[in-house]
PyMOL CGO cylinders between C-alpha atoms (Angstrom):
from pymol import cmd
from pymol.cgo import CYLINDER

trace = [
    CYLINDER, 13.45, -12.34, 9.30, 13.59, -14.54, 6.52, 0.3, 1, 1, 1, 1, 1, 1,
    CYLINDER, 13.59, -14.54, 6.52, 11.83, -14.79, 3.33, 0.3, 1, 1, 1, 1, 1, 1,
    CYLINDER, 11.83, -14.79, 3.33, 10.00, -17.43, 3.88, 0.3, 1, 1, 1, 1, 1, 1,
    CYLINDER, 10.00, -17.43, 3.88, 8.30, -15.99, 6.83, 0.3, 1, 1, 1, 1, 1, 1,
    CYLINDER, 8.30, -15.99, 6.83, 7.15, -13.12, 5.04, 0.3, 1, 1, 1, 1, 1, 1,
    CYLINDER, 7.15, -13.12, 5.04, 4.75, -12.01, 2.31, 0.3, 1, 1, 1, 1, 1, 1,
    CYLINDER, 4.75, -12.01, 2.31, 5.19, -9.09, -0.34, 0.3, 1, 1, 1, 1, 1, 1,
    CYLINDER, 5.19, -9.09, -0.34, 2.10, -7.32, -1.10, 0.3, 1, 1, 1, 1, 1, 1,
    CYLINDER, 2.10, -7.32, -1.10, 1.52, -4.16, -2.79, 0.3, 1, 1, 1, 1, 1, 1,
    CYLINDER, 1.52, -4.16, -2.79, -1.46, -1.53, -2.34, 0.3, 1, 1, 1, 1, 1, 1,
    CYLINDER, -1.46, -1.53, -2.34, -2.45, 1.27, -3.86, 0.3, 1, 1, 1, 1, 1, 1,
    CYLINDER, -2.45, 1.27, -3.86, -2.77, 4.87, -2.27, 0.3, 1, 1, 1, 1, 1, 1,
    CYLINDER, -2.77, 4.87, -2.27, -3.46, 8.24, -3.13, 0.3, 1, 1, 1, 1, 1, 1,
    CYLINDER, -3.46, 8.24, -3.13, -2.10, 11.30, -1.73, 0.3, 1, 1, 1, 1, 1, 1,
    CYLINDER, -2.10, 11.30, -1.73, -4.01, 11.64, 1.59, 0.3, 1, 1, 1, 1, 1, 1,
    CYLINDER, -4.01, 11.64, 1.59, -3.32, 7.97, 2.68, 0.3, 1, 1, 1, 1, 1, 1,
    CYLINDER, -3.32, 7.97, 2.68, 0.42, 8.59, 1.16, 0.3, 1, 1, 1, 1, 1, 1,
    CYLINDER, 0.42, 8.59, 1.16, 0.71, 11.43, 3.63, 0.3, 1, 1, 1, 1, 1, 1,
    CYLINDER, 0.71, 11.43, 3.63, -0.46, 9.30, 6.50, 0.3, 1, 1, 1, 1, 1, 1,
    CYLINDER, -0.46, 9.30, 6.50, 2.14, 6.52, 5.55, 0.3, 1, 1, 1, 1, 1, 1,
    CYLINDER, 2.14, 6.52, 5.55, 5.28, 9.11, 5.60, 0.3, 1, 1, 1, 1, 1, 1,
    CYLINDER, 5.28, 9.11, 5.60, 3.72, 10.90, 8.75, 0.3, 1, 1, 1, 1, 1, 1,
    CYLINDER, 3.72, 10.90, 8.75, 3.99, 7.20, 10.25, 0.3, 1, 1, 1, 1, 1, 1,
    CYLINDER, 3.99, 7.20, 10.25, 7.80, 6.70, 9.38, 0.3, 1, 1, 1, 1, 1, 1,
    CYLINDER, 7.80, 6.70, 9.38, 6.79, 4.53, 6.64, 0.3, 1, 1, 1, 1, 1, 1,
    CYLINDER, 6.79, 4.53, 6.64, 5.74, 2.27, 9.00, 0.3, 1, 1, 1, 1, 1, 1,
    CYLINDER, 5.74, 2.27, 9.00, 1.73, 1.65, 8.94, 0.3, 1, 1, 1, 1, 1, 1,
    CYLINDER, 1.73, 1.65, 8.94, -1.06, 2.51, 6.56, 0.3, 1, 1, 1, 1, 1, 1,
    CYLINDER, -1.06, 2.51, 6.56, -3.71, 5.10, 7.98, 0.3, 1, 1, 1, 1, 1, 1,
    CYLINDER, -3.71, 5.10, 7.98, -7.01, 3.53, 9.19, 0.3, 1, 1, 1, 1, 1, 1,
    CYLINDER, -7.01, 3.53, 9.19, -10.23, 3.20, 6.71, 0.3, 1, 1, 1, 1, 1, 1,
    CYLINDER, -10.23, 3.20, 6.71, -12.83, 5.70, 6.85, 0.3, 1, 1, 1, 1, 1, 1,
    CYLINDER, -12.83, 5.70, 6.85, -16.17, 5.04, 8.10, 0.3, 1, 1, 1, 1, 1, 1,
    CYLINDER, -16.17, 5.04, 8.10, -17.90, 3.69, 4.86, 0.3, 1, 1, 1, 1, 1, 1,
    CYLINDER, -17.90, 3.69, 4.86, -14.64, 1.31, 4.19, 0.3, 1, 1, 1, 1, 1, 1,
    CYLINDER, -14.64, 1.31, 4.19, -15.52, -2.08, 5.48, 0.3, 1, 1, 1, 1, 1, 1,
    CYLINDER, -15.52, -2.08, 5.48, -11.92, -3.65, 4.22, 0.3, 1, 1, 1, 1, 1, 1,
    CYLINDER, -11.92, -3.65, 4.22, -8.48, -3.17, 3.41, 0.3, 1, 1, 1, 1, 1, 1,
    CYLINDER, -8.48, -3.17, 3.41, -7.20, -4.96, 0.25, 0.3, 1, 1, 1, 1, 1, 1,
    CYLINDER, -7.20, -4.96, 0.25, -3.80, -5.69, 0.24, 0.3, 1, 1, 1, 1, 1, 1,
    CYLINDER, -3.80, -5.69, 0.24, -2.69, -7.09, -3.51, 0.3, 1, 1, 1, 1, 1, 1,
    CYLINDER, -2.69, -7.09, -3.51, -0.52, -9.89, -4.24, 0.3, 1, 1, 1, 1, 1, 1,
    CYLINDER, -0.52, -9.89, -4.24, 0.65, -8.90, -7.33, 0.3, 1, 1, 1, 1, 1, 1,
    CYLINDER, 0.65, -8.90, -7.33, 2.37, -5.69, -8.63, 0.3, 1, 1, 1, 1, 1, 1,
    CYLINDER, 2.37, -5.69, -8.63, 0.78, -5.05, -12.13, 0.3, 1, 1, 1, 1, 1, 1,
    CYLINDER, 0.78, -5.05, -12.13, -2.77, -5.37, -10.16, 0.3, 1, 1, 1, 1, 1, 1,
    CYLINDER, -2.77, -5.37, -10.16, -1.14, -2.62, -7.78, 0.3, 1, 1, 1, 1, 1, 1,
    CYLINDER, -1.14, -2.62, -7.78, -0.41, -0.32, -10.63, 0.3, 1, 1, 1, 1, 1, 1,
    CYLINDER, -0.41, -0.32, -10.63, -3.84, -1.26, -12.94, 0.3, 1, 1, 1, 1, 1, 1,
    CYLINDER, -3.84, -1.26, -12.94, -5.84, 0.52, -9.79, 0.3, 1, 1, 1, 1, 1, 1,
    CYLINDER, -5.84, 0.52, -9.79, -3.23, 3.05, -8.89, 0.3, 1, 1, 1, 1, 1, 1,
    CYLINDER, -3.23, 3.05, -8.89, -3.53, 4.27, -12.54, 0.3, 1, 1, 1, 1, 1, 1,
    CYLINDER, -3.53, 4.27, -12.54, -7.37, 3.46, -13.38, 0.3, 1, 1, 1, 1, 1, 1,
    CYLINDER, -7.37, 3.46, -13.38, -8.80, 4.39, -9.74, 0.3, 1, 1, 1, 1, 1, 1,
    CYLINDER, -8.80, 4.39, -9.74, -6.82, 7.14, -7.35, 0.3, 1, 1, 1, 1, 1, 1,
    CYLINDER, -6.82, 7.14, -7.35, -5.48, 8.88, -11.11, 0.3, 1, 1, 1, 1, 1, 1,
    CYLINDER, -5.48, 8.88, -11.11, -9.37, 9.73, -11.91, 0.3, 1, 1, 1, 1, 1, 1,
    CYLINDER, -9.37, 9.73, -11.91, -10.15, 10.48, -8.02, 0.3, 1, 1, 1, 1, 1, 1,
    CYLINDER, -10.15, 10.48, -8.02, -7.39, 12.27, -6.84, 0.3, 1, 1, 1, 1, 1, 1,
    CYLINDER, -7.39, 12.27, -6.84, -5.01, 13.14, -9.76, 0.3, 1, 1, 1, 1, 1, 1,
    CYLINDER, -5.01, 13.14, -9.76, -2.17, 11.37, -8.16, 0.3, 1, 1, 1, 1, 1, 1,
    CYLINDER, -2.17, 11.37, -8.16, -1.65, 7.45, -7.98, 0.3, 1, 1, 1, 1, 1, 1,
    CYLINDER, -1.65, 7.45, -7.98, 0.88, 6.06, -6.18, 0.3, 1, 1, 1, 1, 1, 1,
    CYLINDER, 0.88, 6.06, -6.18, 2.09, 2.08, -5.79, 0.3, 1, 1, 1, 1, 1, 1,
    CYLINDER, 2.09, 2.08, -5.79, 3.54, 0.60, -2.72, 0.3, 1, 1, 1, 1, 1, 1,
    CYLINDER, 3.54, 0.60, -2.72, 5.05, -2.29, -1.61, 0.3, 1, 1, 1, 1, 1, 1,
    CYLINDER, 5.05, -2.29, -1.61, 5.44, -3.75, 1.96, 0.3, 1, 1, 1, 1, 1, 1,
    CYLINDER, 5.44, -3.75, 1.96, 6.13, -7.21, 3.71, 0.3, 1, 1, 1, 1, 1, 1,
    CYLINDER, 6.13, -7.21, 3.71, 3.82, -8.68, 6.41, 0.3, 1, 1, 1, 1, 1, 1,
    CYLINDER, 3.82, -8.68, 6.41, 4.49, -11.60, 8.85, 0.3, 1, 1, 1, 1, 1, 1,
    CYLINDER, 4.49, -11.60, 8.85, 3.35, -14.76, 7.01, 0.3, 1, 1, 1, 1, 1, 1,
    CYLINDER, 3.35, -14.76, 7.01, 1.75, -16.38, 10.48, 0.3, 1, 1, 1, 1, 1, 1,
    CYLINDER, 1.75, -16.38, 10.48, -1.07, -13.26, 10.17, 0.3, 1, 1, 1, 1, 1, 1,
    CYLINDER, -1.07, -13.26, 10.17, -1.84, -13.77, 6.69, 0.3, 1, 1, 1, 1, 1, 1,
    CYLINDER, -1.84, -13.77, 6.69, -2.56, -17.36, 6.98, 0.3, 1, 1, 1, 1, 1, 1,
    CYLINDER, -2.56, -17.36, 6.98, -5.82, -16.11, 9.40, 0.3, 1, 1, 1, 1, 1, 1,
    CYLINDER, -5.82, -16.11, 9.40, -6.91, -14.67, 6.01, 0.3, 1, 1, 1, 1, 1, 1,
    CYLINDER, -6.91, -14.67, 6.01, -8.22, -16.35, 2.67, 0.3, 1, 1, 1, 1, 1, 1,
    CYLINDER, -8.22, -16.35, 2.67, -6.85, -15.00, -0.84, 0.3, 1, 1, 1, 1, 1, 1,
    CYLINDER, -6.85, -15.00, -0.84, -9.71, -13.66, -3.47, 0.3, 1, 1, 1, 1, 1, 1,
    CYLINDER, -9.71, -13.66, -3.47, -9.04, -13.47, -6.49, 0.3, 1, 1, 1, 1, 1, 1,
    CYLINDER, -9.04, -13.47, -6.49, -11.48, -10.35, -8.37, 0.3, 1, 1, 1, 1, 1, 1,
    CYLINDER, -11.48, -10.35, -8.37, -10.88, -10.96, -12.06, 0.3, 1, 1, 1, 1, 1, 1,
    CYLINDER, -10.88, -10.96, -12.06, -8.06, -12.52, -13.94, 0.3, 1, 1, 1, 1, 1, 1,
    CYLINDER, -8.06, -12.52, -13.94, -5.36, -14.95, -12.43, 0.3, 1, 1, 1, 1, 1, 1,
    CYLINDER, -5.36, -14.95, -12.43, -3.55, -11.71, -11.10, 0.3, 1, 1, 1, 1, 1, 1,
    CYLINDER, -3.55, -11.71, -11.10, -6.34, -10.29, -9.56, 0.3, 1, 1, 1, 1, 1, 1,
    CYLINDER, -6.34, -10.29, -9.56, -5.43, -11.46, -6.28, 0.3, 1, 1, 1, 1, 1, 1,
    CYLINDER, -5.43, -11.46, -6.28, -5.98, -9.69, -2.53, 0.3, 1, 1, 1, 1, 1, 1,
    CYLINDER, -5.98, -9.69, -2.53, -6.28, -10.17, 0.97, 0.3, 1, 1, 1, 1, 1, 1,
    CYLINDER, -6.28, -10.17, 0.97, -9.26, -8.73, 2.88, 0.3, 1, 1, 1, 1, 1, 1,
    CYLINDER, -9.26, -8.73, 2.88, -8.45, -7.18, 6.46, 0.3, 1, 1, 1, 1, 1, 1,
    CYLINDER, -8.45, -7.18, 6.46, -11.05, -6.16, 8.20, 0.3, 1, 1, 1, 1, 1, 1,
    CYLINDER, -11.05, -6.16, 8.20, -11.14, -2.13, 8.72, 0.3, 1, 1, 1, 1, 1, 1,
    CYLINDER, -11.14, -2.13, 8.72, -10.75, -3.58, 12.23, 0.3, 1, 1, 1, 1, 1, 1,
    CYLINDER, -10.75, -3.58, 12.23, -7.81, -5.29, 11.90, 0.3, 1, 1, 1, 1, 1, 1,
    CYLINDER, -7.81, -5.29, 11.90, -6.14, -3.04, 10.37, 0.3, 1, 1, 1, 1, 1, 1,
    CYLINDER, -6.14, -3.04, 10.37, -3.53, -2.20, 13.38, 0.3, 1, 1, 1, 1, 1, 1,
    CYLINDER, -3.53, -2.20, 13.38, -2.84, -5.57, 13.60, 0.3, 1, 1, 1, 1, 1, 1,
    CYLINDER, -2.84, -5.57, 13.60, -1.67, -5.80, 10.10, 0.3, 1, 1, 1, 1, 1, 1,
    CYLINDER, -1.67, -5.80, 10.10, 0.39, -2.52, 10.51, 0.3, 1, 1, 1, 1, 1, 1,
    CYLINDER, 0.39, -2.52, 10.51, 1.99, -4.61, 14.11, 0.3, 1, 1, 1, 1, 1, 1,
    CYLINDER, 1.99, -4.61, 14.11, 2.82, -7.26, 11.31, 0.3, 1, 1, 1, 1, 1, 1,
    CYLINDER, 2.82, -7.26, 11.31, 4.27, -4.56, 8.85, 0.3, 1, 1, 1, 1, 1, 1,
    CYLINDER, 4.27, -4.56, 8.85, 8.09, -5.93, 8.49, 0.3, 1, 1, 1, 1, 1, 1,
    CYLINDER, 8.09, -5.93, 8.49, 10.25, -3.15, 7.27, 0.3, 1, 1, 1, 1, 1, 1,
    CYLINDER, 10.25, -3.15, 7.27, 9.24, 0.30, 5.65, 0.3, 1, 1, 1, 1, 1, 1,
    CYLINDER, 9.24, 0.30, 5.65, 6.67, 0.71, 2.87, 0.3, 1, 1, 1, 1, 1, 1,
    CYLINDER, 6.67, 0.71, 2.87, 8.05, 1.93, -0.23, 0.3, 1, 1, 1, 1, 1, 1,
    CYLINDER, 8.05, 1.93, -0.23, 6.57, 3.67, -2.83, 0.3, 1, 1, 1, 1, 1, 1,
    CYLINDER, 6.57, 3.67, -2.83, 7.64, 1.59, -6.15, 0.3, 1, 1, 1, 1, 1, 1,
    CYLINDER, 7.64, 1.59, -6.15, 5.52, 3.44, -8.62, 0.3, 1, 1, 1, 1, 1, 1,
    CYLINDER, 5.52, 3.44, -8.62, 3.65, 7.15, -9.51, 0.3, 1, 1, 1, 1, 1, 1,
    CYLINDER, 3.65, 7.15, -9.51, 0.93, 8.18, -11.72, 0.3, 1, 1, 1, 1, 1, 1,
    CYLINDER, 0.93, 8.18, -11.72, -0.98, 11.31, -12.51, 0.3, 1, 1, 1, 1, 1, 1,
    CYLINDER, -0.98, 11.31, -12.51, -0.44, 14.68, -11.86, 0.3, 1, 1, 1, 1, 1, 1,
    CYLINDER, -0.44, 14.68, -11.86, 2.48, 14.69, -9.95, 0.3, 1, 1, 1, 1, 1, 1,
    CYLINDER, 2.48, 14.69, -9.95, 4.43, 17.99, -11.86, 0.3, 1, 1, 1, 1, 1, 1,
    CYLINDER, 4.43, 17.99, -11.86, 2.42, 20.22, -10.42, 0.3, 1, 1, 1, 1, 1, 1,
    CYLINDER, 2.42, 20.22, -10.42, 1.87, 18.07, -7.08, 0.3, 1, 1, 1, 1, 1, 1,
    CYLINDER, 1.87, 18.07, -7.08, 3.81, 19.67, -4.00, 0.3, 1, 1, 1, 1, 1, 1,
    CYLINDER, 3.81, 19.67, -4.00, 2.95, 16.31, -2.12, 0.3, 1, 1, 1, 1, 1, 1,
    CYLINDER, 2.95, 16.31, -2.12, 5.22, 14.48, -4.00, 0.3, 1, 1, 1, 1, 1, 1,
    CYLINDER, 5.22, 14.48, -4.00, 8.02, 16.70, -3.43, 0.3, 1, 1, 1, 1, 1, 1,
    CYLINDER, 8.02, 16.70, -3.43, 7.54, 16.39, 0.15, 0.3, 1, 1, 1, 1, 1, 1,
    CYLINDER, 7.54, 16.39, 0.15, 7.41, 12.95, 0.10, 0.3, 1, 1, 1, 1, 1, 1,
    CYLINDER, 7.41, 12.95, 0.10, 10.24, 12.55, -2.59, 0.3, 1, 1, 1, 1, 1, 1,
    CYLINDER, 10.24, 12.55, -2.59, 12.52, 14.07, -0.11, 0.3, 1, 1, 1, 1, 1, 1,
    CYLINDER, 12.52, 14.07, -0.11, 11.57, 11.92, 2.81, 0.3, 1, 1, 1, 1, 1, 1,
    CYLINDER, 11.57, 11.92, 2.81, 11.82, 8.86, 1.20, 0.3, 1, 1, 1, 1, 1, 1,
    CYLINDER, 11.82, 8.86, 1.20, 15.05, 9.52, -0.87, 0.3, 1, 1, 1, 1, 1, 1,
    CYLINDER, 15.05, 9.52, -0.87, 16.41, 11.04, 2.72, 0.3, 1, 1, 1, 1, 1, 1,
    CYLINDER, 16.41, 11.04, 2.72, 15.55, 7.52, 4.42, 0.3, 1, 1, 1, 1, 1, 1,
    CYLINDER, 15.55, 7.52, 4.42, 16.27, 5.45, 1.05, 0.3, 1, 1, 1, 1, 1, 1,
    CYLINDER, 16.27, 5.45, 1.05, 19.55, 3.45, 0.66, 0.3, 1, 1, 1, 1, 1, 1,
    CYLINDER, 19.55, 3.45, 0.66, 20.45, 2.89, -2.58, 0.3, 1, 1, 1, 1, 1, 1,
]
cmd.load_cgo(trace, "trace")
């Protein structure tokens, strides 16, 4: 698939939802909880890694970016907000929806950036090892 018939967008996870993304094959994102009406997808990468470091560091110790391509002809059901500056930018999914977007996943998520705690996090070793096991550099 080409390029032009996909969209990069980046989200920000902590540890739990990181688990759910390896236990998946790096394939789909785990569904919202209850409470979570949306899933924000980001279109830029220094927005990814503003929340990643200002939001899951302070509620879970551990922040980690990812990055992940989606069929083009899905997003375009979707309008782009934009939540603060000109980088600010995301897509809302519907918690609903949500399976649809991971059907529209092209590729394996990758985790591009980590913050917090992760010395003394034995997630991140686990996870490390996966990923660097399925990574080709």
């Amino acid at each position: 698939m080409g390029s032009s018939e996909v969209t990069t967008l980046y989200r920000p996870v902590g540890p739990v939802q990181l688990q759910h993304i390896v236990a998946s094959g790096w394939q789909s994102f785990p569904n919202r909880k209850v409470r979570q009406r949306y899933f924000y997808p980001m279109l830029h990468e220094s927005f990814a890694h503003r929340v990643a470091q200002d939001w899951n560091v302070r509620n879970s110790g551990v922040g980690y970016v990812t990055r992940f391509k989606v069929r083009r002809t899905f997003l375009e059901h979707y309008p782009v907000y934009i939540v603060g500056g000109p980088e600010h930018k995301e897509y809302r999914i519907e918690a609903e929806q949500l399976a649809m977007l991971n059907e529209n996943i092209v590729g394996r998520i990758e985790v591009i950036g980590v913050y917090g705690e992760v010395a003394d996090n034995a997630r991140l070793s686990l996870v490390t090892s996966d990923y660097l096991a399925q990574a080709s550099f």
